[in-house]
N, C-alpha and C positions, 0 to 999 in steps of 0.2 A: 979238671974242668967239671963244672959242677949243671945237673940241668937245674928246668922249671920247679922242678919235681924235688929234688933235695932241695934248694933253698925255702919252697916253701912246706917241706919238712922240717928242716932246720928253725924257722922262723913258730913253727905252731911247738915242737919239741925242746926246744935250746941245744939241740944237736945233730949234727949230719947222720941219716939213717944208712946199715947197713944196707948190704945188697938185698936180702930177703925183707927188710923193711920198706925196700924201698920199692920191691915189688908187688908187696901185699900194700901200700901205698898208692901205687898210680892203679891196680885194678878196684880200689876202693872209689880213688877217685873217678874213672871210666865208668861205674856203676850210677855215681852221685852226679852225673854230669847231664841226666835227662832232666826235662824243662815240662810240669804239668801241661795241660792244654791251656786253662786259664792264660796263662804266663804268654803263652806263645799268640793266642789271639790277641791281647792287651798289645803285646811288641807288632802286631802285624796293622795296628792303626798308629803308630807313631810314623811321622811323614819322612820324605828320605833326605831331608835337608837336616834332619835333627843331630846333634850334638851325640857322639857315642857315651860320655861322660851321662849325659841328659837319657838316653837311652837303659844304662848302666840303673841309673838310681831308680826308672820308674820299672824294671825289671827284675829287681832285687827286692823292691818293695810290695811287688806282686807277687813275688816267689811266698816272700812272709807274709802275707795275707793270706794267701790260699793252703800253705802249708800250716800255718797257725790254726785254720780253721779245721785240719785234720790232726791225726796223731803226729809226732814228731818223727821227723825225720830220721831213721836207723839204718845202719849199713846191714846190707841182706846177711852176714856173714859175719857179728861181732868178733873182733878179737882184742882180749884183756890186755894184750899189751901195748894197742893202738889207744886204746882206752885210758891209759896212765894218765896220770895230773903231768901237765906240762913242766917244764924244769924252768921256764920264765923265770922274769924279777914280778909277774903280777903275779897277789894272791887269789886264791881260789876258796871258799869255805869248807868243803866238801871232795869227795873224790866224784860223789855224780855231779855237782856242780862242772868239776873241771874235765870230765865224761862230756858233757853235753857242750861245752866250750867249742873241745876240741872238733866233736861232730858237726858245729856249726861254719868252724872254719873249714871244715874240708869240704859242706857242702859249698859254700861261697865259694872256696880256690873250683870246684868241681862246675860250679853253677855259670861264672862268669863269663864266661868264653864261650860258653853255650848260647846265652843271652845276644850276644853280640853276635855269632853265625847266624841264629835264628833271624834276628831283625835283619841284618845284612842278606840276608836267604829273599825275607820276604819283600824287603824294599829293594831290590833287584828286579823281583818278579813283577812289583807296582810299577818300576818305572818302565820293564818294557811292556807292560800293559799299556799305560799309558801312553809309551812312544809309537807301539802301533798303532793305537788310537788316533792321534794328529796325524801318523804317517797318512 
């Protein structure tokens, strides 16, 4: 039985990761899984009827604005073997090209599910605002 976590290992690698990969793996991803402030206040004005899909894309797109406007995203703790060019059928130019691939999908797999507590956190908190409000 396979988790979250090997498949999408398996899907950024072209192969199911050992045990030790796969635990220097999900503590990469536990690292990469914080949500700047920008991000989290943008998700905390989307209303609570909105679409998670809808939520997803303007949260993602905030992540890459605010992170493009700093340095790039780096795991506190490089390790060269996380780092390899992936064994896909896509090409890659370079080995930092396919370095930085990689580091982009584990902030996404990492970033995702963050995005969506976040909003679901705060639009909770909006609507019992609001329901005590009219109460």
């Amino acid at each position: 039985k396979s988790s979250f976590e090997d498949v999408a290992y398996l899907l950024i690698h072209g192969r199911l990761p050992t045990r030790s990969e796969l635990q220097a793996f999900q503590q990469r991803l536990s690292k990469l899984s914080h949500l700047p402030g920008e991000v989290e206040s943008v998700l905390s004005y989307i209303p609570n009827s909105a679409s998670p899909i809808d939520v997803l894309r303007t949260g993602v797109s905030m992540l890459g604005a605010v992170e493009a406007a700093s340095e790039r995203i780096r795991s506190p703790e490089p390790n060269p073997t996380t780092l390899a060019e992936p064994t896909g059928d896509f090409i890659l130019d370079s080995g930092a090209e396919a370095a930085a691939a990689v580091e982009k999908a584990e902030r996404m797999i990492a970033a995702l599910p963050s995005i969506l507590f976040s909003w679901l956190q705060k639009s909770s908190e909006n609507l019992s605002e609001n329901l005590s409000e009219i109460l």
